[in-house]
C-alpha positions in Angstrom: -30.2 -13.2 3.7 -28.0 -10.9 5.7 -24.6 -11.6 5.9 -23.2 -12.2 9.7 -19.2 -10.5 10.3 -18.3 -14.0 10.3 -19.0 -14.8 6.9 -17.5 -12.2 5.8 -14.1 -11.9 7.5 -12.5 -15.5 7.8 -9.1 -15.2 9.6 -8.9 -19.4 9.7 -10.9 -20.2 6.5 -11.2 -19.4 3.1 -12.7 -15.1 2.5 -15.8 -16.2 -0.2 -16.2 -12.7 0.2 -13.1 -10.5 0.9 -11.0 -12.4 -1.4 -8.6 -10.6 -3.4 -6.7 -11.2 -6.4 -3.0 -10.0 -6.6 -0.5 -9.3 -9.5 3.0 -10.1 -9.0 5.3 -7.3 -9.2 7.4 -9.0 -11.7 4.7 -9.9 -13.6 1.3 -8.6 -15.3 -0.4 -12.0 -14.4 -2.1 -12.7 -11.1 -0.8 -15.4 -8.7 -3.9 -18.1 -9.1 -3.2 -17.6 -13.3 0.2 -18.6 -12.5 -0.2 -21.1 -10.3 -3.0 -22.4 -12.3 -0.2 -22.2 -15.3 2.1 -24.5 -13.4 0.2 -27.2 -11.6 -1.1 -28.1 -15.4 2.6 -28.8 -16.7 3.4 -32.8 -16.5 6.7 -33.4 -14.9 7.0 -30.1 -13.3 7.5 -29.5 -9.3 6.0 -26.0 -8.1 7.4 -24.6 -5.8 5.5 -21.7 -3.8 7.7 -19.4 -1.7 5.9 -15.9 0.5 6.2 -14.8 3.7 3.9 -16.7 6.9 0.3 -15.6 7.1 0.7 -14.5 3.7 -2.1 -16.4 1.8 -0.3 -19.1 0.1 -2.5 -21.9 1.4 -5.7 -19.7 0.4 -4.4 -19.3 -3.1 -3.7 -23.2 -4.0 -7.5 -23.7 -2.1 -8.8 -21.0 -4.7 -7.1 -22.3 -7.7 -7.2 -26.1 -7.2 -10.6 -26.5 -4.8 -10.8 -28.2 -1.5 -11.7 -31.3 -2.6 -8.5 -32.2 -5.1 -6.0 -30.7 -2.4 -4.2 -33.2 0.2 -2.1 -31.2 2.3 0.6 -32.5 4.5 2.9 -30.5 6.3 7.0 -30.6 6.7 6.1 -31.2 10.7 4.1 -34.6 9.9 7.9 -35.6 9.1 10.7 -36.8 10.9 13.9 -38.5 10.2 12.2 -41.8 10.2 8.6 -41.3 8.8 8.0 -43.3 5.6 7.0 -40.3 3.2 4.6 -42.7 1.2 2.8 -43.5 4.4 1.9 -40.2 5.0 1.0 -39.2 2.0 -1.4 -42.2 1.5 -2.7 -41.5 5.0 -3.8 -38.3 4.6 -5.6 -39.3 1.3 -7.4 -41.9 3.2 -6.3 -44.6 1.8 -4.6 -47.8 4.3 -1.0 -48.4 3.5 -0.7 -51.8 5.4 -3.1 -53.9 6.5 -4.5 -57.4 6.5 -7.1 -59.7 4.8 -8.9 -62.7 5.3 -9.5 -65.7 2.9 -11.3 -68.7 3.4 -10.9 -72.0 1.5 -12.6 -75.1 1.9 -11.3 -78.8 1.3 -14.3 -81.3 1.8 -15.8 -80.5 5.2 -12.8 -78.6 6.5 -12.9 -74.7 6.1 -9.2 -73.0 6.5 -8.6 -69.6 7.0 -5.7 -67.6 6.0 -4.7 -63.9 7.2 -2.2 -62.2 4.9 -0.9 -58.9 4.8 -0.5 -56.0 2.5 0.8 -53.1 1.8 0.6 -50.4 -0.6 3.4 -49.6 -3.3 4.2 -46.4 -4.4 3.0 -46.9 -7.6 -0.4 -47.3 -6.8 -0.7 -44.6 -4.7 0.4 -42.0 -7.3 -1.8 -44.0 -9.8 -4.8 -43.2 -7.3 -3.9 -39.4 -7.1 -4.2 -39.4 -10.3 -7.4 -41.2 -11.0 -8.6 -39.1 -8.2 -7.2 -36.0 -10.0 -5.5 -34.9 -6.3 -2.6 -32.8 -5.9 -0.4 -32.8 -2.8 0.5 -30.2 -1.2 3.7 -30.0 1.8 2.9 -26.6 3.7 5.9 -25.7 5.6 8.4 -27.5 4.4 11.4 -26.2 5.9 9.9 -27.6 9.7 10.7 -31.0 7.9 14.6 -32.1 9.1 17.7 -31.2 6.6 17.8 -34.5 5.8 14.7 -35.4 5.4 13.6 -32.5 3.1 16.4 -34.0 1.0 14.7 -37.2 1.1 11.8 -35.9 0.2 13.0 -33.9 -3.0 14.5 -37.5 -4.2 10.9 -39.2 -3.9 8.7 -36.1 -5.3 11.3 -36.1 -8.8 10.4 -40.1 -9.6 6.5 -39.5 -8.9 6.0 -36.6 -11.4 8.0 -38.3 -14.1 5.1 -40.3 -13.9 2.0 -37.5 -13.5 2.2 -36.9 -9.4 1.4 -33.4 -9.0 2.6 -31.4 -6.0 3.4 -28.1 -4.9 5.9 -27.7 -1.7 5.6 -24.0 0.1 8.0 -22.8 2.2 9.4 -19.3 3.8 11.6 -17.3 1.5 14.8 -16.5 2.9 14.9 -21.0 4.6 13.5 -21.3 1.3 13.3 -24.8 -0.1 17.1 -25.8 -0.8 16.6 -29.3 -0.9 14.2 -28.3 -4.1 15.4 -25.7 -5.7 19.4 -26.9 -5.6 18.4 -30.3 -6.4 20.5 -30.9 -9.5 17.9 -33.8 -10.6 15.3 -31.4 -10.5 17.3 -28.5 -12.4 14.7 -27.9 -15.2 11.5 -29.4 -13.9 10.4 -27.0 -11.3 7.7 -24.1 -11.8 8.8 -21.2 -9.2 6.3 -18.9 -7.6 7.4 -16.1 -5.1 4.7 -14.9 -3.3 5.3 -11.1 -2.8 4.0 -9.6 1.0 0.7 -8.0 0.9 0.7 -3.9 0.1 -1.0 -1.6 2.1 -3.7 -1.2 -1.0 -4.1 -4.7 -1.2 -4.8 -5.2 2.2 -7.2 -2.3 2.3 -9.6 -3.6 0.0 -10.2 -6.6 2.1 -11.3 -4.0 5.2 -13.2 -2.5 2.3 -15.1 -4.4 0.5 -16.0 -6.7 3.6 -17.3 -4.0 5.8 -19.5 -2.5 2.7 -21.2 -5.9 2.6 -21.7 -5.9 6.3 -23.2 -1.7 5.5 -20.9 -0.9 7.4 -18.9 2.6 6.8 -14.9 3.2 7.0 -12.7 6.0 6.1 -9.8 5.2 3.8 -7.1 6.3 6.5 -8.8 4.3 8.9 -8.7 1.0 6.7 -4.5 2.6 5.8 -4.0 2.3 9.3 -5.3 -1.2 9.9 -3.9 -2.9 7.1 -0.2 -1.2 8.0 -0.7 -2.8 11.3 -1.8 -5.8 9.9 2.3 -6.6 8.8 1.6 -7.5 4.9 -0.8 -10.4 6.3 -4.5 -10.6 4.9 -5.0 -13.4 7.7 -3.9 -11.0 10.3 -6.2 -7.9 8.1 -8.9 -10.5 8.9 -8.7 -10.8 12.1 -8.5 -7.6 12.9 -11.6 -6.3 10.9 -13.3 -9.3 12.7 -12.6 -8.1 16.1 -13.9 -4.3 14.7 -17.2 -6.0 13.7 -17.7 -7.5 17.2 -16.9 -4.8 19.1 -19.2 -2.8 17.4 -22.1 -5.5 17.9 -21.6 -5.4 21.5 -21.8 -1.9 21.9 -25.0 -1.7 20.0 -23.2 1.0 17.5 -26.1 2.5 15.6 -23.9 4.5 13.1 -22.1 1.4 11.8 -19.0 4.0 11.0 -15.5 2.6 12.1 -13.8 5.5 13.9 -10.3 5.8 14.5 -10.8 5.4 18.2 -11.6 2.0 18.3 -8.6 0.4 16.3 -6.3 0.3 19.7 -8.9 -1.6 21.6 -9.3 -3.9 18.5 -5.9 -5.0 18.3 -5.9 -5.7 22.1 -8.6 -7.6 21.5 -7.4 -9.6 18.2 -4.5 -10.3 20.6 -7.1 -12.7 23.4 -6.8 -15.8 22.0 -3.0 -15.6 20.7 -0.5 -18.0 22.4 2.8 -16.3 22.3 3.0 -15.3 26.1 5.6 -18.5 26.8 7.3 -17.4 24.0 8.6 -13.9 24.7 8.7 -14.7 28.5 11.4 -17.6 27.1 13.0 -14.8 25.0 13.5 -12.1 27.1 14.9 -14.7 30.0 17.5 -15.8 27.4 20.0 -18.6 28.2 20.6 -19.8 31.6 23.2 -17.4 33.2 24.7 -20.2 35.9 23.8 -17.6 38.7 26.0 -14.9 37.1 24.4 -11.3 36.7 23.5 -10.1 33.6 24.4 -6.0 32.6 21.1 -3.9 32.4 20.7 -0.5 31.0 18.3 2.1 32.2 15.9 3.0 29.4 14.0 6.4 28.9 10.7 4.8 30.5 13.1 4.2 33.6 13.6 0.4 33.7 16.5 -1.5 33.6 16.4 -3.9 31.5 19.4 -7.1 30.3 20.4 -7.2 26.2 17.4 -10.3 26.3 14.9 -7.8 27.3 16.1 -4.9 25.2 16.2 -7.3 22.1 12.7 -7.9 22.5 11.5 -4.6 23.4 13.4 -3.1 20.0 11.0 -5.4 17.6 8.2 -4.6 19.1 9.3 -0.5 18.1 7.3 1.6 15.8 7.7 1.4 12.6 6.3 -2.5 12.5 8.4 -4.4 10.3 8.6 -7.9 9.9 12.8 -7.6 8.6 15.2 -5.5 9.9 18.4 -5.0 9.2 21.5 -5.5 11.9 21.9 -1.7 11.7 18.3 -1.2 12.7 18.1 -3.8 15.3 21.2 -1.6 17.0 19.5 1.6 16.3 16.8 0.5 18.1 18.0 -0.4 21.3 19.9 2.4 21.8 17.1 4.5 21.0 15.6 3.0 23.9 18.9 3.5 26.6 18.4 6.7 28.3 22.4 6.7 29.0 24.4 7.0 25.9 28.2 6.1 27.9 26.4 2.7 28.8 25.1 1.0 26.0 25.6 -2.3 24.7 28.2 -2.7 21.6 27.2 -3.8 18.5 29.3 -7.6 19.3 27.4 -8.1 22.0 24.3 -7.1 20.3 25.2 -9.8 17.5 26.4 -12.8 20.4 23.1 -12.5 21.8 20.5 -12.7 18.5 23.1 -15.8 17.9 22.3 -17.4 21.3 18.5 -16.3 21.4 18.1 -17.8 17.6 20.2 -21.2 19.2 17.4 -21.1 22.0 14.4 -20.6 19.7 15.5 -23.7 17.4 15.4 -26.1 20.2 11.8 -25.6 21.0 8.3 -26.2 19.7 7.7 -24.9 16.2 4.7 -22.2 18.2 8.5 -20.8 19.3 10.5 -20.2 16.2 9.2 -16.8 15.6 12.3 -15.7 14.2 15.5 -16.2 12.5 18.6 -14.5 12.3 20.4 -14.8 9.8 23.6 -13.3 7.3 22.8 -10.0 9.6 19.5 -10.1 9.0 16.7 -10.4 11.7 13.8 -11.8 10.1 10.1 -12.0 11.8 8.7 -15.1 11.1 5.1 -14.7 12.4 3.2 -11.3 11.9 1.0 -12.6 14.5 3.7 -13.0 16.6 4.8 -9.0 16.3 1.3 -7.9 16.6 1.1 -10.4 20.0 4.5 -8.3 21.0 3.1 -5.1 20.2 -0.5 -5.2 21.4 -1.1 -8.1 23.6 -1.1 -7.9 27.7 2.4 -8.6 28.1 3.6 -5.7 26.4 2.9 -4.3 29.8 5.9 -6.4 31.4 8.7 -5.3 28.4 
């Protein structure tokens, strides 16, 4: 049977065919040995820490297999959700309910309607019967307090065999876990490394040669540098190339170069993040007050909000950039050197637009600022601000 594009390139599913195995950097074992290693360890927490986009959710569905994973995620939790409730939920098992009994005395029948509900106990006993793991995808969108909460429950349940891993974002890492003095000693720690540009080639090639499909190695270099360390993203992308090419009628099947810009336009159709750089770039409210703008080389003038903005989206992509390169940016962009914005102002404003950012929806918390640091949360997110229509307006 002929494979279609889309079996071959899954950007929302698991790649049965353009999956690829990594090795740490650290290590000489791959990522699904060690995970493998500590999911098997009684007692132990893992903890799996990489990048977004980055494949950690494909690995635990690789090494532990759709049917033994529950996942949750740290946004299914407030301040006031009952942690055991959810986690019994999404296994599919009622925590409270009620029954019926009847009971007869001579010719009288009596009914009775209790309630129940489940204890904790037996709803680790039936993970482990049912030789389930949990797993807590973004944990740090779970509140402060309640990440802390949920450290204190997940260190009782695998003292008694409750296996779970919790996966979070490197530098909002998992504090609540990893300083968690009663859990000093009984966590297994995987850091999930971003993608190389090697790796990420092999995924372009090795998909497109089961579709007989030909590409040039600098032609897959390019795409998986533009791809920002994500295979979902390297996905995506090659998807997009295969459909292009299918409407077109290409009878070569031979990627040229001249079709990646179109492709990443394209990737970019279906990605939400126009309300979220509109919301960036108008910053906080000014209380009718005029903001400075700065005439740039392409000749518009635009406020420190816009400029901000504009300097991410810059060549060379990166998803971290240092204070220093976030200023270099911007002024790279001013076509007036003796009016440029100083490097406090700069600062004061990634402050205010990360203050903006964590009041919204989690679709808007594309990136954090942090210890002089601008970190890029989403690689979809950069690719939207680099390719997509409204790069037009910025």
């Amino acid at each position: 049977m002929r494979l279609k594009s889309e079996d071959v390139f899954k950007p929302g599913a698991f790649p049965e065919y353009t999956y690829i195995s990594r090795k740490s950097a650290v290590s000489d074992l791959s990522y699904e040995y060690r995970l493998n290693q500590a999911i098997k360890v009684s007692g132990f927490l893992t903890s799996l820490v990489g990048p977004s986009k980055m494949g950690k959710t494909i690995l635990c569905e690789k090494v532990i297999g759709f049917e033994h994973i529950i996942e949750v995620s740290g946004a299914d939790f407030n301040e006031d959700t009952d942690f055991w409730k959810v986690v019994s939920a999404k296994a599919g098992l009622a925590y409270e309910g009620q029954f019926s009994s009847e009971k007869t005395v001579t010719n009288d029948k009596y009914t009775k309607n209790e309630t129940y509900s489940l204890t904790k106990d037996k709803i680790i006993d039936y993970y482990k019967n049912e030789n389930l793991i949990l797993v807590i995808d973004d944990f740090h969108y779970a509140p402060d307090a309640k990440r802390l909460q949920i450290a204190q429950q997940l260190k009782d349940a695998i003292r008694r065999g409750f296996k779970a891993i919790v996966v979070s974002l490197p530098h909002r890492a998992d504090e609540a876990i990893r300083q968690n003095a009663d859990l000093s000693g009984r966590l297994s720690l995987i850091n999930m490394e971003p993608w190389e540009v090697n790796d990420l080639k092999e995924i372009a090639k090795i998909g497109f040669e089961k579709l007989n499909i030909k590409i040039e190695d600098t032609v897959a270099e390019q795409i998986a540098i533009e791809s920002l360390s994500s295979p979902q993203l390297m996905q995506y992308i090659c998807l997009n190339i295969c459909t292009i090419l299918e409407m077109s009628d290409n009878e070569n099947s031979e990627i040229k170069k001249d079709i990646l810009k179109t492709a990443y336009r394209y990737t970019t159709a279906n990605f939400e993040y126009n309300d979220v750089i509109a919301f960036m770039q108008k910053g906080p409210n000014t209380r009718g007050k005029n903001r400075n703008s700065f005439k740039t080389h392409s000749g518009k003038e635009y406020d420190i909000y816009k400029l901000i903005v504009k300097s991410i989206a810059e060549n060379p992509p990166a998803m971290k950039l240092e204070f220093e390169d976030v200023k270099e940016r911007i002024y790279n962009l001013i076509a007036d050197d003796s009016k440029r914005p100083t490097p406090q102002m700069i600062k004061e404003s990634l402050v205010k637009l990360q203050e903006l950012l964590d009041g919204k929806e989690d679709i808007f918390k594309v990136l954090d600022w942090k210890e002089g640091v601008l970190y890029i949360l989403d690689p979809l997110f950069l690719f939207y601000l680099r390719w997509g229509g409204v790069n037009k307006n910025v």
